[in-house]
C-alpha positions as CSV (number, residue, x, y, z in Angstrom):
1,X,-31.5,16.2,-7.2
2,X,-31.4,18.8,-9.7
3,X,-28.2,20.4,-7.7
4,X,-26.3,17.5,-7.8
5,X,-23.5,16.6,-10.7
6,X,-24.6,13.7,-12.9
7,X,-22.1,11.1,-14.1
8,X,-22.5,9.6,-17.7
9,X,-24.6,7.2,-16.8
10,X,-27.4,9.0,-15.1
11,X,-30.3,7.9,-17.6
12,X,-29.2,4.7,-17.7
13,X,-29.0,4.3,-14.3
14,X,-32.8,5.3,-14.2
15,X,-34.0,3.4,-17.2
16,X,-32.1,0.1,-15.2
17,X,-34.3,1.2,-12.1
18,X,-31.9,2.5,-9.5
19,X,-32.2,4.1,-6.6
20,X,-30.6,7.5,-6.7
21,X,-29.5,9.3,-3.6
22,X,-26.8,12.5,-3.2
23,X,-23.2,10.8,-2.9
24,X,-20.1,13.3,-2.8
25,X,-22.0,15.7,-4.9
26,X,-23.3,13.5,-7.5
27,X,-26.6,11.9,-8.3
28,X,-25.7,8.0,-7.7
29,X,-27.6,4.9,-7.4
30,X,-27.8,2.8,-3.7
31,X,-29.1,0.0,-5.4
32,X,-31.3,-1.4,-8.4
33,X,-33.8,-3.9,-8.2
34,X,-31.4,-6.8,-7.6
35,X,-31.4,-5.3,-4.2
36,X,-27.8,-4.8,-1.7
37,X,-27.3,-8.0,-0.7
38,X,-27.7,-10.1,-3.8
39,X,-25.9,-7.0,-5.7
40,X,-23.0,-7.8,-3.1
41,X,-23.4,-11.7,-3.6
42,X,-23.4,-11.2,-7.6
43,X,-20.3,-9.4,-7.7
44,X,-18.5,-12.4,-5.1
45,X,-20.1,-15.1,-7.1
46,X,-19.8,-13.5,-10.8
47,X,-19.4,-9.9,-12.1
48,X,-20.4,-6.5,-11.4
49,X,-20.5,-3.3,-13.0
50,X,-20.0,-0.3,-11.0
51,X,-20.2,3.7,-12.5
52,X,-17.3,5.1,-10.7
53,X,-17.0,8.3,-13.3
54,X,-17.9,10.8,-9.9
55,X,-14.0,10.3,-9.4
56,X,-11.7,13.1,-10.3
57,X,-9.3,11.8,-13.3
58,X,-6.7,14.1,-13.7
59,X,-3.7,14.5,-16.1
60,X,-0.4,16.1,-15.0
61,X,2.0,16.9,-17.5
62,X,5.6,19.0,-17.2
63,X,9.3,18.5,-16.5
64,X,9.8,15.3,-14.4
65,X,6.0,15.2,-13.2
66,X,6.9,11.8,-10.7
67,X,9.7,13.7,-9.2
68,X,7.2,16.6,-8.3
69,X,4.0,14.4,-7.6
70,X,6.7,13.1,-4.4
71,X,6.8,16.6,-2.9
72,X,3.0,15.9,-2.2
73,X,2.7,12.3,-2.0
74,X,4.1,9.2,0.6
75,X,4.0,7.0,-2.2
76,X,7.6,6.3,-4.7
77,X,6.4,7.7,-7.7
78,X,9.9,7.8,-9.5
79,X,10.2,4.6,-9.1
80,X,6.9,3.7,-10.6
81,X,7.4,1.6,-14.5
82,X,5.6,2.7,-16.9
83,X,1.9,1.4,-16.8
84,X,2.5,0.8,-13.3
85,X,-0.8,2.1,-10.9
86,X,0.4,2.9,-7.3
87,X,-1.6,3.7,-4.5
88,X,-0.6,7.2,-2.5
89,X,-1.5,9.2,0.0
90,X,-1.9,13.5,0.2
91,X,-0.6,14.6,3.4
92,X,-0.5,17.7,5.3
93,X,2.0,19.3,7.4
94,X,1.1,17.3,10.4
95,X,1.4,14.1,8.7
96,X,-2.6,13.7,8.2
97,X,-4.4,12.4,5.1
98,X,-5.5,14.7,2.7
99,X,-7.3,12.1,0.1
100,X,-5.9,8.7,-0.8
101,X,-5.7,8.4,-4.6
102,X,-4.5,6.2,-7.4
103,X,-1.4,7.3,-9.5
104,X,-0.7,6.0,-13.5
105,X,2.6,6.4,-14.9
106,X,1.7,7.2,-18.4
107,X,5.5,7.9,-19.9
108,X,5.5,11.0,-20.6
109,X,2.7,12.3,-17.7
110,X,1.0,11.1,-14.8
111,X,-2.8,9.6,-15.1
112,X,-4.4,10.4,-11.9
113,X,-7.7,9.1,-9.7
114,X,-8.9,11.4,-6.6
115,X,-11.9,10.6,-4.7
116,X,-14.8,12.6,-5.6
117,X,-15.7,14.5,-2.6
118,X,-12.2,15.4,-2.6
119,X,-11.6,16.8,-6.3
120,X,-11.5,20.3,-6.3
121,X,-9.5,20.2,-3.1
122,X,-7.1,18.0,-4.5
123,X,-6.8,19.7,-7.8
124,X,-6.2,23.0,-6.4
125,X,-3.3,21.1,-4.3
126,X,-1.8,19.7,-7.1
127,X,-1.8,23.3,-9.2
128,X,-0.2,25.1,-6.2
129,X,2.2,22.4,-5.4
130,X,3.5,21.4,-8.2
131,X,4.0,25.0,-9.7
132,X,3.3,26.9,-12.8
133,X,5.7,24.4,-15.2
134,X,3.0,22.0,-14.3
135,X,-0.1,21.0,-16.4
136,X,-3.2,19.9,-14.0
137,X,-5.6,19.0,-16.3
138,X,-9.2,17.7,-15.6
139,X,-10.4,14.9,-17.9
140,X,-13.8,14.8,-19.2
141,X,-14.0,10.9,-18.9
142,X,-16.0,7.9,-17.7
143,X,-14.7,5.4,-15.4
144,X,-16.6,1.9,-15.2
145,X,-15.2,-0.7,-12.5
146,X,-15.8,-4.1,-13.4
147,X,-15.3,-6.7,-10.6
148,X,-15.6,-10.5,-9.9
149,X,-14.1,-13.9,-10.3
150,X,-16.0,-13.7,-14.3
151,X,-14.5,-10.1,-14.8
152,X,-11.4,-11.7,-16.8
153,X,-13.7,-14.1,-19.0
154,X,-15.7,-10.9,-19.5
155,X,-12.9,-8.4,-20.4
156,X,-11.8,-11.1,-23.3
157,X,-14.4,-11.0,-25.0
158,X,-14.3,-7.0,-25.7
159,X,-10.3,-6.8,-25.1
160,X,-8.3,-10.1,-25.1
161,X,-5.2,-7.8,-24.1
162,X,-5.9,-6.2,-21.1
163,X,-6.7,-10.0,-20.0
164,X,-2.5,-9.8,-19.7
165,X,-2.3,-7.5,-17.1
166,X,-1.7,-8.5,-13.6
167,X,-2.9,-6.6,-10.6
168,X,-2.0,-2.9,-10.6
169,X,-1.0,-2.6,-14.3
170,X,-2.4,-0.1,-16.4
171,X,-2.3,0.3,-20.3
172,X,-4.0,1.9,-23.5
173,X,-6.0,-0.3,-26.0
174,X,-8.3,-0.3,-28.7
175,X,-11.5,-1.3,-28.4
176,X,-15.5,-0.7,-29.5
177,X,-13.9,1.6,-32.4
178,X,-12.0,3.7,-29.5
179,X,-9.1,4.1,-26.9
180,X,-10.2,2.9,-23.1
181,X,-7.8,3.0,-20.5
182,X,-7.8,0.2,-18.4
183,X,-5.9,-0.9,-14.7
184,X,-6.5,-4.8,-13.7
185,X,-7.6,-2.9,-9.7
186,X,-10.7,-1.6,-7.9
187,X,-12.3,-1.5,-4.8
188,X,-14.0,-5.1,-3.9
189,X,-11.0,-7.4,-3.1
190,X,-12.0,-9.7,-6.4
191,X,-9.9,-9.8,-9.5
192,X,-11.2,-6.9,-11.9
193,X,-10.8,-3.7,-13.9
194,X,-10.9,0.1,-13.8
195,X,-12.3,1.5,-17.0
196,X,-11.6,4.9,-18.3
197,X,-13.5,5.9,-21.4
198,X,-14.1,9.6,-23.0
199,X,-17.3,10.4,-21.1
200,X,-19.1,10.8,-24.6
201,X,-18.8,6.8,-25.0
202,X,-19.7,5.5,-21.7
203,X,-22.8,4.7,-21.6
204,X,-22.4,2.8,-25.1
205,X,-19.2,0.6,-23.4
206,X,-21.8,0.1,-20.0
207,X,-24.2,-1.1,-22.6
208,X,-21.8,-3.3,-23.8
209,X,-20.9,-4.6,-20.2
210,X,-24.2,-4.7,-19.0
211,X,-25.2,-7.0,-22.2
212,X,-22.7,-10.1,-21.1
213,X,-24.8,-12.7,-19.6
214,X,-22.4,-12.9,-16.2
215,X,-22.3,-9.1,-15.7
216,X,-25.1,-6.9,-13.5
217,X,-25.1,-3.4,-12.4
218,X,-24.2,-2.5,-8.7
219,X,-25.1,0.2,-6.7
220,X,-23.1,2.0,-4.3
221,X,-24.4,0.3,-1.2
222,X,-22.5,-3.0,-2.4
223,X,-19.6,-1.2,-3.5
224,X,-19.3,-0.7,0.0
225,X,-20.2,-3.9,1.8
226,X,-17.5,-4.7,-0.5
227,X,-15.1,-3.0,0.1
228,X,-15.4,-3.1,3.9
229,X,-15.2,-7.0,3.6
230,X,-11.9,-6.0,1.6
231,X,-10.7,-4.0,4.7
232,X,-10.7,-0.9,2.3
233,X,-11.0,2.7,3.8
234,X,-13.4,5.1,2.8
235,X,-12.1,8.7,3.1
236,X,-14.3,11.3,5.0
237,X,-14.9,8.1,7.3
238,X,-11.9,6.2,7.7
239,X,-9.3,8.5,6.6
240,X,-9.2,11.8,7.2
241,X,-6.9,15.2,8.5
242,X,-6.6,14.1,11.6
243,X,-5.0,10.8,10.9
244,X,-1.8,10.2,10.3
245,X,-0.7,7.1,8.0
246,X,0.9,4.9,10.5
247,X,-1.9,5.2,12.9
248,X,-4.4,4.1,9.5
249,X,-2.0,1.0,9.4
250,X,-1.4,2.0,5.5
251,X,2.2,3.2,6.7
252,X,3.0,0.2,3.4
253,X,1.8,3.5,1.3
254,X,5.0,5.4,2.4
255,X,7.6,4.2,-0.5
256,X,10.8,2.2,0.7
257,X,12.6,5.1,-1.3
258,X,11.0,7.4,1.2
259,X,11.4,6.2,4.4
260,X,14.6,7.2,7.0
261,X,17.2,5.5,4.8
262,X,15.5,5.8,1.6
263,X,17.1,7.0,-1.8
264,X,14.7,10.1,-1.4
265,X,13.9,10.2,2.5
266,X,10.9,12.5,3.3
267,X,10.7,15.4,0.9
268,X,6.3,14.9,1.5
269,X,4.4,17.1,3.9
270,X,4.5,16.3,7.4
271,X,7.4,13.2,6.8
272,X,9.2,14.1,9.7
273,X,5.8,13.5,11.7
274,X,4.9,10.4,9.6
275,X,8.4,9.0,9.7
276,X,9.1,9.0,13.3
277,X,5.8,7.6,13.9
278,X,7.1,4.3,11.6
279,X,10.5,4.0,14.0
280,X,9.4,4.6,17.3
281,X,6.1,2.8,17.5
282,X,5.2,5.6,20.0
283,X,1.5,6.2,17.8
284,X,-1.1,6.1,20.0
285,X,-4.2,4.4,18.0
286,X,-4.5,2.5,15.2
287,X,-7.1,0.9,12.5
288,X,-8.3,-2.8,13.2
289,X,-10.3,-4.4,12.3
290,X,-13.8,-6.2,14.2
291,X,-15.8,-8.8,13.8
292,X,-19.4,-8.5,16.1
293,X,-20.7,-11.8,18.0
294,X,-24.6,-11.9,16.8
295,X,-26.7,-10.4,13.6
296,X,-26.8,-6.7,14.5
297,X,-24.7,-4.6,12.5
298,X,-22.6,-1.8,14.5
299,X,-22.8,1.2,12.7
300,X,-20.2,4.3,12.2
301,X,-19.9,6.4,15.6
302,X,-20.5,3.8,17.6
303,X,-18.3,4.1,20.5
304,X,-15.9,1.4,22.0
305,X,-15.1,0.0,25.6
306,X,-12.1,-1.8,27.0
307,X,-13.4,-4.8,29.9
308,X,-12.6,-2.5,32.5
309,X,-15.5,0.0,30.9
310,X,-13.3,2.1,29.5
311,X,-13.4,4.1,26.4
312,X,-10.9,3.5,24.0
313,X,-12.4,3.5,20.6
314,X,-15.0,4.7,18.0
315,X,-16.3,3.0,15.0
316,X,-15.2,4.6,11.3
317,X,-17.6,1.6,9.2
318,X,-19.8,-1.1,10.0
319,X,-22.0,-3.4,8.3
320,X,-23.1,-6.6,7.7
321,X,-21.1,-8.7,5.8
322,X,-22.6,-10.9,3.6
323,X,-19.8,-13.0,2.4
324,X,-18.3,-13.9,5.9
325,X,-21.8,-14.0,7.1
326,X,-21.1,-11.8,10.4
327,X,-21.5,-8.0,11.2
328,X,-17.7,-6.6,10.4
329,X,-16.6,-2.7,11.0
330,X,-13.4,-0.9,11.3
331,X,-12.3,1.3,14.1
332,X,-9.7,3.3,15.4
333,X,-8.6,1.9,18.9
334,X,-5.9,3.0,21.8
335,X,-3.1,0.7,20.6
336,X,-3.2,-1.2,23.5
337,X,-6.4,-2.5,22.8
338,X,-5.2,-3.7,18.7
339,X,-4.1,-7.0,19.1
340,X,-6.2,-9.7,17.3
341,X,-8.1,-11.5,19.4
342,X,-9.0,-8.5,21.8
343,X,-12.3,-8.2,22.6
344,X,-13.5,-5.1,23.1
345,X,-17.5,-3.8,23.4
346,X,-19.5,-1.3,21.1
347,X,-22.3,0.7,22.5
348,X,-25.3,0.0,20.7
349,X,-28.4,1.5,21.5
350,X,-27.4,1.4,25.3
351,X,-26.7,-2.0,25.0
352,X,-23.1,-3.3,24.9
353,X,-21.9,-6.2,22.5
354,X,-18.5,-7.4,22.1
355,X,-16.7,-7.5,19.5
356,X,-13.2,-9.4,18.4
357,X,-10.2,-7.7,16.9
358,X,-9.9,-9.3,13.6
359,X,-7.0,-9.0,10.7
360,X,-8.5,-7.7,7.4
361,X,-9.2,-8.1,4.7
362,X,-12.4,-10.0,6.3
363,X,-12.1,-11.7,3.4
364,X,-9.7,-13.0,1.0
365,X,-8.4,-10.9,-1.6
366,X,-8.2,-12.4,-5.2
367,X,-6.0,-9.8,-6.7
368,X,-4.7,-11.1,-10.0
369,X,-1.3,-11.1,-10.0
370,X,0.1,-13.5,-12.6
């Protein structure tokens, strides 16, 4: 442990009683004595607080910083209002997926979020891409996720104004005798808010949080029940080099603008790979989706067989899902297996138990939108 980066919130996380294990560098806590599933059930029924601050934040300031965040990026970033929040993809040459990351338009620079295990990778490909006119700068900040159907009637109480935003909108206010940043998103499928906070007063706003009557702390095994149930990759597991966008089914994170046609067609790495991909269908796997007959979960790695004993698939996730009350995973399949309804079969343990292509999210999103 005493290798590992700590986030803002490492004492508190003790004094709370989590767990802490190694997470993308950082000393993070599994779970607290709520325990997964109930964490998991809290958040659906009421309102979690997740410490997020492992995740790079990043400012990027310069002459037209959108225009040269789209030589890196699928996503339409000139096009992006200000206090808009898009979601993008880094790409390499051959079309696969760098990191997926979160982009702000803050007027006059771009706020961004990078996974952590991705930083300094992502950093270093934002200072070499975008040139020397560009500012890259790292942010020494907190970020606090706070998610459920209470996380409005929550956020009112400490800032009735960022109650206004709808899903995706980001904005500055004043609050607890400071500036947070806050974006109504996050990572659980429920209605919610991204918190960003000079790392110097996040453990006083967690207090704060952590104080509401509706509002209990959740650990990272949750956060990803969660986000699984919201059919949300992970990257290192569900996205990575190899993949392309298209064959992630996340081909909606190419912008219009940038698509054959498009005001600003290509101009990213790898479009012409990505692009052709989108027209001619001629990919050859693709994420799904699957939902497991039975209790037992099927983990990550588990391999996949067609009815004729064939394998055409692995396992990227896989839990149990406490909300839909079934063990749910995603997987990359041969796209002739990716139809819902397919069933397919996952080895587990030498045994082999079928499994139905499902559409995700596993279950509904609540996304506020207005």
């Amino acid at each position: 442990m005493s290798e590992l980066y700590q986030t803002p919130l490492f004492a508190l996380h003790h004094s709370l009683g989590g767990k802490m294990v190694p997470f993308a560098g950082y000393s993070m806590p599994v779970q607290y004595p709520l325990g997964v599933k109930k964490e998991h059930e809290h958040t659906r029924q009421a309102c979690g607080l997740f410490d997020v601050s492992h995740m790079g934040q990043v400012r990027v300031t310069g002459p037209s910083p959108a225009a040269a965040m789209e030589t890196l990026v699928t996503a339409d970033v000139v096009g992006l209002p200000e206090g808009g929040q898009r979601y993008a993809l880094f790409t390499n040459s051959e079309g696969g997926i760098l990191d997926d990351l979160m982009i702000v338009n803050h007027g006059d620079s771009l706020y961004v979020v990078v996974n952590a295990a991705c930083k300094d990778q992502d950093v270093a490909l934002m200072r070499t891409g975008l040139g020397f006119e560009h500012e890259v700068e790292i942010l020494d900040r907190g970020l606090l996720a706070l998610q459920g159907p209470q996380a409005s009637e929550v956020m009112r109480r400490l800032c009735p104004a960022a109650c206004e935003l709808r899903f995706m909108q980001h904005a500055r206010f004043d609050a607890l005798d400071g500036e947070i940043w806050v974006s109504r998103s996050g990572y659980t499928g429920e209605d919610g808010f991204e918190i960003s906070v000079p790392a110097a007063d996040t453990e006083r706003l967690a207090r704060w949080f952590l104080d509401q009557p509706e509002v209990e702390p959740i650990g990272l095994g949750a956060r990803d029940s969660l986000r699984l149930e919201a059919g949300l990759c992970l990257y290192g597991h569900d996205l990575d080099e190899t993949t392309t966008p298209v064959e992630a089914s996340l081909s909606w994170a190419v912008g219009k603008s940038r698509r054959l046609g498009g005001e600003r067609e290509a101009g990213f790495p790898g479009a012409d790979i990505v692009l052709h991909q989108m027209q001619a269908k001629d990919h050859r796997r693709r994420r799904v989706g699957l939902i497991s007959e039975g209790r037992a979960p099927v983990r990550e790695g588990a391999r996949l067989f067609g009815a004729d004993d064939r394998e055409i698939g692995v396992v990227t996730s896989g839990s149990f899902g406490p909300s839909l009350g079934a063990p749910i995973a995603m997987a990359y399949v041969s796209v002739e297996h990716a139809e819902k309804g397919t069933t397919l079969y996952a080895d587990v343990r030498g045994k082999k138990l079928p499994m139905t292509v499902s559409a995700m999210p596993f279950v509904e999103a609540r996304y506020y939108r207005g």
